[in-house]
N, CA, C and O of each residue as an XYZ file, in Angstrom:
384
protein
N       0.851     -1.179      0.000
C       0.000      0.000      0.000
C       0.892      1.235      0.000
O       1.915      1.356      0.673
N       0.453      2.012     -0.719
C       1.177      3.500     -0.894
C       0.787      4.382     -0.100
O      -0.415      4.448      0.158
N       1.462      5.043      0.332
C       0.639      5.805      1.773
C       0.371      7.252      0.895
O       1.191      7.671      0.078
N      -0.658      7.799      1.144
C      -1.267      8.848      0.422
C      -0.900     10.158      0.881
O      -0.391     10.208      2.001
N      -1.032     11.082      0.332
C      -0.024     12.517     -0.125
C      -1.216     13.267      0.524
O      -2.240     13.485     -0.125
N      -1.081     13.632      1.727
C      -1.356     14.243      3.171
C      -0.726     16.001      2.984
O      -0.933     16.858      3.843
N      -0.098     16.208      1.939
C       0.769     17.906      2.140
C      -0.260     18.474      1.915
O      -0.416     19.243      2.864
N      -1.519     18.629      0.862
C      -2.556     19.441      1.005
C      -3.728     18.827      1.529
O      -4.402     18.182      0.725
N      -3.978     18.870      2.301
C      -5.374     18.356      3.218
C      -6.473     19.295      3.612
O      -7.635     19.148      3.991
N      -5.372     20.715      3.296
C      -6.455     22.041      3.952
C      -7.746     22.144      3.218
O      -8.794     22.399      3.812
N      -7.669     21.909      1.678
C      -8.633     22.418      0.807
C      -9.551     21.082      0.745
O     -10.483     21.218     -0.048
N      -9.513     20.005      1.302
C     -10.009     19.144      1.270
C     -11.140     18.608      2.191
O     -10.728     18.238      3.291
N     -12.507     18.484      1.978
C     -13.829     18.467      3.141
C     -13.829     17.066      3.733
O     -13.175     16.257      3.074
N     -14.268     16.719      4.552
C     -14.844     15.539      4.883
C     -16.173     15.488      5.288
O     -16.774     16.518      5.593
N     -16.717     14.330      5.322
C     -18.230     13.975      5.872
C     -18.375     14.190      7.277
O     -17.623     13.493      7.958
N     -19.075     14.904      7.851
C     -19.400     14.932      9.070
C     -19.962     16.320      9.062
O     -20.159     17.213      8.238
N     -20.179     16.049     10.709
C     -20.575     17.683     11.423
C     -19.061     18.437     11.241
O     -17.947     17.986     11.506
N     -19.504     19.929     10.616
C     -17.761     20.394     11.234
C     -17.453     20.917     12.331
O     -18.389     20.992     13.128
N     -16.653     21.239     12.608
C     -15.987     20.855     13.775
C     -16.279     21.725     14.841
O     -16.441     21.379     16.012
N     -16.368     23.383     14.188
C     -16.752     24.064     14.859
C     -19.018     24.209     15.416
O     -19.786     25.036     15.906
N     -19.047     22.971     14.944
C     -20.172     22.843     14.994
C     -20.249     21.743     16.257
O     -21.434     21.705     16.587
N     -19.695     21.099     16.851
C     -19.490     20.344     18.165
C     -19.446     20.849     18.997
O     -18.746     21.860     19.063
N     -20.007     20.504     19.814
C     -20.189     20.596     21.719
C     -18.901     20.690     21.888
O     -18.227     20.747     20.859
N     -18.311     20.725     22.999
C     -17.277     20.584     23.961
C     -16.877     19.134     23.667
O     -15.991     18.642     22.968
N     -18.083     18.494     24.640
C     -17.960     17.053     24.705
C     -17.936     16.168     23.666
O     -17.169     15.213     23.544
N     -19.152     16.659     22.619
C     -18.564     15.896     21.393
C     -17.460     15.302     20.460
O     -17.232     14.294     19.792
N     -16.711     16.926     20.917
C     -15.244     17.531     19.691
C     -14.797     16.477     20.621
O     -14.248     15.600     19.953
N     -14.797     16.143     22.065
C     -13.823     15.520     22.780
C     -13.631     13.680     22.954
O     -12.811     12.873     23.394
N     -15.265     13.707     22.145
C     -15.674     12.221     22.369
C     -14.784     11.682     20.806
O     -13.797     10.948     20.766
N     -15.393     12.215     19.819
C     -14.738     12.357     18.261
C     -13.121     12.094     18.303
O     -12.478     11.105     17.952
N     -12.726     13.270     18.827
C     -10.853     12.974     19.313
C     -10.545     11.996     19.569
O      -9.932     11.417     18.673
N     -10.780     11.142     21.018
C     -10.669      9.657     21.711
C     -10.919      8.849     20.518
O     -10.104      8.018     20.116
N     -12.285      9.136     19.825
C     -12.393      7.902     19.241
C     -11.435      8.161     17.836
O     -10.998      7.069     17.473
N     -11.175      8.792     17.325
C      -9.577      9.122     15.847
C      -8.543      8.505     17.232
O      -7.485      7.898     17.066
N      -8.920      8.710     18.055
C      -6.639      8.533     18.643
C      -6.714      7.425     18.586
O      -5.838      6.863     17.929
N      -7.869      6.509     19.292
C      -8.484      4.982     19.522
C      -7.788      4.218     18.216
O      -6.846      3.427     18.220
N      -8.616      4.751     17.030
C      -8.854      4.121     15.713
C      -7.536      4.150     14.878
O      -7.237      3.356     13.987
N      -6.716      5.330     15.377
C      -5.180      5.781     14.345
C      -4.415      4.555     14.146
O      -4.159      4.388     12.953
N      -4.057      3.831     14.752
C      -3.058      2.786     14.746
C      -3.628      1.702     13.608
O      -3.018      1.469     12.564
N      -4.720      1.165     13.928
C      -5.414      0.402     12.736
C      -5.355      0.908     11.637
O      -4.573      0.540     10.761
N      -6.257      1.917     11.521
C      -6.657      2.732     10.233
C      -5.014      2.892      9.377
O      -4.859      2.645      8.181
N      -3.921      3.351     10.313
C      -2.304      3.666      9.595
C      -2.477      1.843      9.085
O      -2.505      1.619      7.875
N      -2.559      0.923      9.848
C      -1.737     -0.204      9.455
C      -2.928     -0.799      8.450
O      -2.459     -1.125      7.359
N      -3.915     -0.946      8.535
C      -4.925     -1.716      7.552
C      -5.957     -1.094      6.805
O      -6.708     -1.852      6.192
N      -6.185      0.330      6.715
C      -6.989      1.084      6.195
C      -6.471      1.509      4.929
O      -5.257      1.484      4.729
N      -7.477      1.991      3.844
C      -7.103      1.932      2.726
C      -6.385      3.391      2.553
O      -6.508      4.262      3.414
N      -5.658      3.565      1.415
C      -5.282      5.062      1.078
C      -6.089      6.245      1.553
O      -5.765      7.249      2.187
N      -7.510      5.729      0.940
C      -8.347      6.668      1.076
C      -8.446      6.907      2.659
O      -7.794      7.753      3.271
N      -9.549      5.847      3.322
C      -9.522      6.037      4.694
C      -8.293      6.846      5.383
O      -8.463      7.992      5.800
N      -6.930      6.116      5.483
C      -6.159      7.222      5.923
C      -6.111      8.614      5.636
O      -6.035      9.534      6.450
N      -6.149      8.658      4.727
C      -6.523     10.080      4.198
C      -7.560     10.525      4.798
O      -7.412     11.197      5.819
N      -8.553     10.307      4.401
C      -9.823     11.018      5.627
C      -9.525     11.117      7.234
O      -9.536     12.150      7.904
N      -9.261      9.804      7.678
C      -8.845     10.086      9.174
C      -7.885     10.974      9.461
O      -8.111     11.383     10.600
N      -6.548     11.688      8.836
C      -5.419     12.361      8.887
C      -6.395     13.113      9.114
O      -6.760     13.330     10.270
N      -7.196     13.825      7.704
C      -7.572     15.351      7.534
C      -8.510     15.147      8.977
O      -8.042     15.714      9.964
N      -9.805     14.376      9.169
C     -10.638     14.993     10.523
C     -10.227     15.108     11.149
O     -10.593     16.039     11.865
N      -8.695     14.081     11.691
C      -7.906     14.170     13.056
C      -7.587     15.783     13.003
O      -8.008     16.533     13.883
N      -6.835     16.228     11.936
C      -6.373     17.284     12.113
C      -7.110     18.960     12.444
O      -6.866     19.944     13.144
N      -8.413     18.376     11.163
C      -9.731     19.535     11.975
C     -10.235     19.905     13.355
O     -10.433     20.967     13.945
N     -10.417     18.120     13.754
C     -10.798     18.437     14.795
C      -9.807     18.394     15.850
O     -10.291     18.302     16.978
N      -8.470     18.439     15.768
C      -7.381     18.832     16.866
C      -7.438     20.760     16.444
O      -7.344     21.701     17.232
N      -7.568     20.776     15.385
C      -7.323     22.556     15.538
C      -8.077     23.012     16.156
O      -7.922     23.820     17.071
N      -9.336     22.407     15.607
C     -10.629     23.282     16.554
C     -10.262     23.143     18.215
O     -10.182     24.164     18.899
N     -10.069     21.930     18.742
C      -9.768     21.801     19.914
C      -8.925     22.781     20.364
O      -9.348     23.585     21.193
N      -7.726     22.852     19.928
C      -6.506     23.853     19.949
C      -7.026     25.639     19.734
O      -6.680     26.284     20.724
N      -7.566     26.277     18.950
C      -8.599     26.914     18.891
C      -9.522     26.992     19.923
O      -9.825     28.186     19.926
N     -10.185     26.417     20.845
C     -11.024     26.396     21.990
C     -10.306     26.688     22.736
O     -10.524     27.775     23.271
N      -9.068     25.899     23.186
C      -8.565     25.742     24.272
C      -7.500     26.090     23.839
O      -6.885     25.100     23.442
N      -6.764     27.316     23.661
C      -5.532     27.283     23.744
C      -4.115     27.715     24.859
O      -2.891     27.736     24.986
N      -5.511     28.027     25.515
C      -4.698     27.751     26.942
C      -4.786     26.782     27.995
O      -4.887     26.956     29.209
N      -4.720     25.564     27.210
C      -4.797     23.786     27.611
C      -3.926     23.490     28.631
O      -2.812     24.013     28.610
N      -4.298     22.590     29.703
C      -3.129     22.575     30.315
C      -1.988     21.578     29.917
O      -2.410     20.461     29.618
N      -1.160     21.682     29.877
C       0.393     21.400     29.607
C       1.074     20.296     30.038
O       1.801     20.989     30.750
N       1.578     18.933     30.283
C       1.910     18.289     31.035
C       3.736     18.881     31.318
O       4.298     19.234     30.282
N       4.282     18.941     32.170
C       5.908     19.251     32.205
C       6.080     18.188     31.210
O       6.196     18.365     29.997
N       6.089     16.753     32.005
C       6.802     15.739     31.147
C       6.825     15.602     29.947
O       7.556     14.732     29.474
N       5.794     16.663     28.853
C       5.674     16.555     27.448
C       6.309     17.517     26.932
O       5.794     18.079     25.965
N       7.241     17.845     27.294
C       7.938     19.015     26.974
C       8.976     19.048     26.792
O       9.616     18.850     27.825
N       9.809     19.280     25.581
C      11.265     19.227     25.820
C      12.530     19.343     26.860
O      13.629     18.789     26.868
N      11.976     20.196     27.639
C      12.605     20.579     29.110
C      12.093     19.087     30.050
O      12.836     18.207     30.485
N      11.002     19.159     30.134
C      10.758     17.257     30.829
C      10.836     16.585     30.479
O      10.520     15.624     31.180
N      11.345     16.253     28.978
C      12.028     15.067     28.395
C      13.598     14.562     28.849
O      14.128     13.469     29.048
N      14.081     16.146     28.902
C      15.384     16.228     29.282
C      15.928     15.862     30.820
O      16.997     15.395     31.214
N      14.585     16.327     31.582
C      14.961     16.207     32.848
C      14.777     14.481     33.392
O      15.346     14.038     34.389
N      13.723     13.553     32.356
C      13.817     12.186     32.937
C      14.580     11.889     32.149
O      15.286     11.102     32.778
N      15.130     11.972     30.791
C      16.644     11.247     30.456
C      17.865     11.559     31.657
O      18.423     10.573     32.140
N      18.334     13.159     32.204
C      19.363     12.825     32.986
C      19.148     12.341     33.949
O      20.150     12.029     34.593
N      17.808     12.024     34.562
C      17.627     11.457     35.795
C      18.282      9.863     35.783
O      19.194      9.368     36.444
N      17.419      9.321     34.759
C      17.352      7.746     34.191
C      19.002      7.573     34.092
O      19.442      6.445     34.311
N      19.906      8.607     33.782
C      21.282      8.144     33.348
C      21.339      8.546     34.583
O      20.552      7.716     35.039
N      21.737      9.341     35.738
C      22.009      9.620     37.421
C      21.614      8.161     37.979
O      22.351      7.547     38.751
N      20.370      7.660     37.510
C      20.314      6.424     38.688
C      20.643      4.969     37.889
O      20.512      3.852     38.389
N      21.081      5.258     36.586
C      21.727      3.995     35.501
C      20.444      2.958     35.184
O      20.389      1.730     35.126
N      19.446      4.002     35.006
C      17.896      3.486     34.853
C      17.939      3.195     33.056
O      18.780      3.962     32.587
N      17.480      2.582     32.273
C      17.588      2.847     31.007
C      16.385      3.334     30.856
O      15.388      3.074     31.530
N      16.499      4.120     29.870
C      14.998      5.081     29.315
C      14.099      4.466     29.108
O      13.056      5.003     28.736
């Protein structure tokens, strides 16, 4: 399978409600279920399908991002808390 050409996705619609048309909870239920589904859909879904799932994932993460863009943050996802459990892990000869 050829993995499909994802660089323009902007001009491209999908089926559904859009995005800015979701609840809170909806946009949030929708998300779970694309993060749920990503791994399959990459390994056994057709060109197309991937393609559709990329573009809604990505709508509906902007919109999210857009709502909330003052989300809270985890340290540990952050380059600075990436850094700080690698030197830890090498201080106590932990492997990563």
């Amino acid at each position: 399978m050829s993995h499909p050409d994802v660089s323009d996705l902007s001009t491209e619609r999908t089926e559904g409600v859009p995005p800015d048309a979701l609840h809170n909870d909806v946009l949030l239920r929708e998300l779970s279920q694309l993060h749920r589904t990503r791994h399959e859909t990459f390994l056994y879904g057709s060109d197309d399908a991937l393609r559709r799932h990329t573009l809604r994932t990505g709508q509906l993460e902007a919109e999210f991002v857009r709502r909330f863009p003052l989300r809270q943050v985890s340290a540990g996802r952050t380059r600075s808390g990436s850094r700080s459990r690698e030197a830890a892990a090498k201080a106590e000869g932990v492997p990563e």
